[in-house]
N, C-alpha and C positions, 0 to 999 in steps of 0.2 A: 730048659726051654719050655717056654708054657703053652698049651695045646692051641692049633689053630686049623683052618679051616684052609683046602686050597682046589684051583680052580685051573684048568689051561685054559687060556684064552684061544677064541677062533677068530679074531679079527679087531683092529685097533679100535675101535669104535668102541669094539664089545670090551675091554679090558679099561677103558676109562671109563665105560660108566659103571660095571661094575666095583671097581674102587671108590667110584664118586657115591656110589649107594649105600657103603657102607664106614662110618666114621674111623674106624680103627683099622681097615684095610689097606694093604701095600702092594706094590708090585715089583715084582724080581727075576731079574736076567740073571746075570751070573752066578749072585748072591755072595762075593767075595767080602763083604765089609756088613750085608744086613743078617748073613746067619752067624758069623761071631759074633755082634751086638743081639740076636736073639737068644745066644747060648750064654751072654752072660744076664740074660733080662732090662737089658738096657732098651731092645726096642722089643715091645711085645705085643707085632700084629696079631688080629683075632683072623684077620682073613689074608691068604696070599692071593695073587693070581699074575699067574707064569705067564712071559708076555714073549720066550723066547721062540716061539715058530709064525711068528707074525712079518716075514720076509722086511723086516727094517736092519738087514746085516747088510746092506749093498752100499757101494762107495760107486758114485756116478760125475761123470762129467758134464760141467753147467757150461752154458754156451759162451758165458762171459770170461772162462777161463778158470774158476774157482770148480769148488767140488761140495758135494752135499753124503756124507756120512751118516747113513743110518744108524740109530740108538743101539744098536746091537751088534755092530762090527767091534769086535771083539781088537783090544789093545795091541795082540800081537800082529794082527794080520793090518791094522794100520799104519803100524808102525813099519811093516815091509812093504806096502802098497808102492810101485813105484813112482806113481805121481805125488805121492804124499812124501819122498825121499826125494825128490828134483823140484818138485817148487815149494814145500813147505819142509825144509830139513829141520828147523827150529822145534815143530812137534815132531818127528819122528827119532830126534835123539832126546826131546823129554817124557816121549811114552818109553822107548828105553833105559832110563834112568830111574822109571817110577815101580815096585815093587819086585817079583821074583821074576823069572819066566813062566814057571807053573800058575801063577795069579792073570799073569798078564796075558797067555792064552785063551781064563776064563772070564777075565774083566770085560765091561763092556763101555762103549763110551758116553752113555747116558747114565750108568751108574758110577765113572768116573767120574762124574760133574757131581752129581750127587752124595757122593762119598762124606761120611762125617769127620770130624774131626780126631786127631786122633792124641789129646788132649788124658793123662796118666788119670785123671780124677773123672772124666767122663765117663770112662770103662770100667772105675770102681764104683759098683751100687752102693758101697756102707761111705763114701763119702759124697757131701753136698756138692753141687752141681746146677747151676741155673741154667745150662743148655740140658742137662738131663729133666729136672725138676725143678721150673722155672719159679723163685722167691727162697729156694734154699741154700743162697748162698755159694758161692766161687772159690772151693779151694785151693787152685791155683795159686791166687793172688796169698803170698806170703810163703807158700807153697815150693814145691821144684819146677823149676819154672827153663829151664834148659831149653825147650821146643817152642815157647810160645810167645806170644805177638810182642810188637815193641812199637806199631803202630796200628791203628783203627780200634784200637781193644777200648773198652769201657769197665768203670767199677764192677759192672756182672760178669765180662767173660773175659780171656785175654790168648784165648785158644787159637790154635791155624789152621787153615784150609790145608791141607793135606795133597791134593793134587799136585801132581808135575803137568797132567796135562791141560789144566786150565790156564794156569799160567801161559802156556804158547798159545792157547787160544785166544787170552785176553791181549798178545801182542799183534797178534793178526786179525783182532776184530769179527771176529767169528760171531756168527749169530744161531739162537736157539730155537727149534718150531717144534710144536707142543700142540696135542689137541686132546679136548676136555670131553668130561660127561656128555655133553650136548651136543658134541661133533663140530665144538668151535676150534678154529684152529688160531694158534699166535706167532708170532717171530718174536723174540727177546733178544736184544745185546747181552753178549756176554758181558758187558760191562753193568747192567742191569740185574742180571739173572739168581747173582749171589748177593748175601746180604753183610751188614756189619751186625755187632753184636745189639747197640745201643740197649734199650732196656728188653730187649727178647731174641736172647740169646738161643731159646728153642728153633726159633723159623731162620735156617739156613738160606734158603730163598727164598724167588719170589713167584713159584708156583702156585696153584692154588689145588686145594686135596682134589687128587682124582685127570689131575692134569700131568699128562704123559708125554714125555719127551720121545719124538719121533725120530729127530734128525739135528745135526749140526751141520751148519752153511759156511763153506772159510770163502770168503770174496777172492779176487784175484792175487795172486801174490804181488806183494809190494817192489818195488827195488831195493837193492840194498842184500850185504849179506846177513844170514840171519842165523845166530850164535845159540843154542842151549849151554848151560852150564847150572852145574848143583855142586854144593858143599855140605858134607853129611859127617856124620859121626863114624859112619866103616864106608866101603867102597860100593856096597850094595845091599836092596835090600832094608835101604833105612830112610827116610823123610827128611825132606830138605832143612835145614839149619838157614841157608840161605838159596834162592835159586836164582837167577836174572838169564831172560826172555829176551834177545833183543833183536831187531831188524835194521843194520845200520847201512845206508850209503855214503859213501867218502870216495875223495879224487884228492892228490897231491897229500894226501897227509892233514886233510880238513874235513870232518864230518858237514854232511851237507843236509842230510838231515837223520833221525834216529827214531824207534820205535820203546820204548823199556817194558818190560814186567815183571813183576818181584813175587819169589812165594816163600814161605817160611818167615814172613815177618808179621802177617795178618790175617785178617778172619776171611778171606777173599784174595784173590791173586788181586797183586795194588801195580795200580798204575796212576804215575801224576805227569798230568799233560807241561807240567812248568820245567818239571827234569828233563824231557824232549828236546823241548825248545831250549835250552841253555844251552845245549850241544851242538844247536845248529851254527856253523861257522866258525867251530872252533876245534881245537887238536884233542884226540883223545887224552891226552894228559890232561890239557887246559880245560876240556867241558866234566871228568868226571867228577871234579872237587864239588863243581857247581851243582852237578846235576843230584849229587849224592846228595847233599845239605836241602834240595827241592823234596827229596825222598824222605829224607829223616827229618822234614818238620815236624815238629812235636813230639817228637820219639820220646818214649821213655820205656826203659828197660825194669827188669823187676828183679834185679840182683843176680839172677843167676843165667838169665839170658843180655844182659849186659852187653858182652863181648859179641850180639851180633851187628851193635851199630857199626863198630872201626871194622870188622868183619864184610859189613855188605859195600861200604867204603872200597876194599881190596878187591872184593869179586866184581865188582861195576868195572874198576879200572881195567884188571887183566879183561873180561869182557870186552870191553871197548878197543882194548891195544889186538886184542884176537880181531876182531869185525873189520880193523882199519889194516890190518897186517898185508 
């Protein structure tokens, strides 16, 4: 790990502009995913500055029926929150689905959003990597390729967002507020927030340095029931192969209408508003074929991840037969 500089912060204001001052500065709550990437020299801030006593741990209730989760409420205590298990059960069984229990007491949910990718050749320094070392090339591509995209990927990257809980975020429409060096404050969709690979595979989002993620907004919950499920390689403890998000209402055995979001297939929890709608009016049998083929346009797999197009195929359906059951 290479020597750096660190700071506690006494107030949100004070811990963005202090990163915004300094180009190679980061900030760190939990630090579950940025001190492994420091111990292997893959990320090697010159400055920290600890943003964990800045009272942004609190989950509160908004008048409109939804909930505002501060960037530091920590992944376990989320996921037990009892308004977060009665009107959003969709995130509360994919923050338990996402890493140990030991990680997930110290994860937090701003640096779950943030978490990198976790992509075999990004984590090794002696190979090339255009989200490590952007123009050096994508070992992946030709590569072991078992984990990674089969849509949204470009010639430079083909890697996946890592998250279980963006995924449920992105089916609920959740949105991001964030305030900068300057004391500007933003709201970003979570469908905005993350980025694709296209030629700059380094900028995972769409923050801009020194802009800090304060809180996550979920609107009202929708109608309809709303289903987690992941397909992994062991039973826990390991990162989605396929994941699908969904908030479905149905009466008589006819989806009326449906929410989807997919993780383990792209650089961003993916969501296509045309698979929704093919669902509307139709039986769970009859709208998954449709709605999958909305999902896998353009798919293309890289030999060894192959097996997760007919794969997201089978977890859509059983999804869908669960939500309407």
């Amino acid at each position: 790990m290479k020597a750096f500089t660190y700071e506690r912060a006494t107030s949100v204001q004070a811990a963005a502009q202090a990163v915004a001052e300094q180009p190679g500065a980061r900030f760190i709550a939990g630090g579950t995913n940025l001190l492994d990437l420091m111990k292997l020299q893959v990320e090697t801030p010159v400055h920290l500055v600890d943003v964990n006593r800045l009272g942004l741990d609190r989950i509160q209730d908004l008048d409109d029926g939804g909930l505002r989760i501060g960037t530091l409420v920590r992944n376990s205590d989320l996921a037990a929150d009892a308004r977060v298990r009665q009107r959003y059960p969709a995130l509360s069984r994919a923050l338990l689905a996402g890493a140990s229990a030991q990680l997930r007491n110290k994860a937090t949910t701003g640096g779950n959003l943030l978490q990198r990718t976790r992509c075999y050749y990004f984590y090794d320094p002696d190979k090339p990597c255009n989200k490590r070392n952007p123009g050096s090339g994508c070992s992946a591509i030709g590569g072991f390729t078992r984990n990674h995209a089969i849509v949204g990927a470009s010639e430079h990257c083909i890697a996946t967002h890592p998250s279980d809980m963006a995924v449920a975020m992105r089916v609920l429409d959740a949105q991001v507020e964030t305030l900068d060096g300057k004391g500007q404050r933003r709201v970003i969709p979570i469908a905005d927030f993350h980025r694709l690979p296209g030629e700059t595979p380094h900028i995972d989002t769409n923050l801009r340095h020194g802009e800090l993620v304060t809180s996550v907004v979920l609107p009202p919950p929708p109608a309809g029931r709303q289903v987690y499920r992941k397909v992994r390689d062991r039973a826990s403890y390991a990162f989605a192969l396929v994941s699908v998000a969904a908030i479905v209402e149905a009466a008589g055995g006819t989806i009326r209408q449906a929410r989807l979001a997919f993780g383990g297939i792209a650089h961003k929890p993916w969501r296509v508003p045309d698979a929704e709608q093919a669902l509307a009016g139709a039986s769970p049998a009859q709208g998954a074929g449709t709605a999958a083929d909305a999902v896998l346009q353009g798919a293309q797999g890289q030999g060894g991840n192959d097996f997760k197009i007919p794969l997201l195929r089978r977890v859509l359906a059983g999804v869908l037969a669960e939500a309407t059951a």
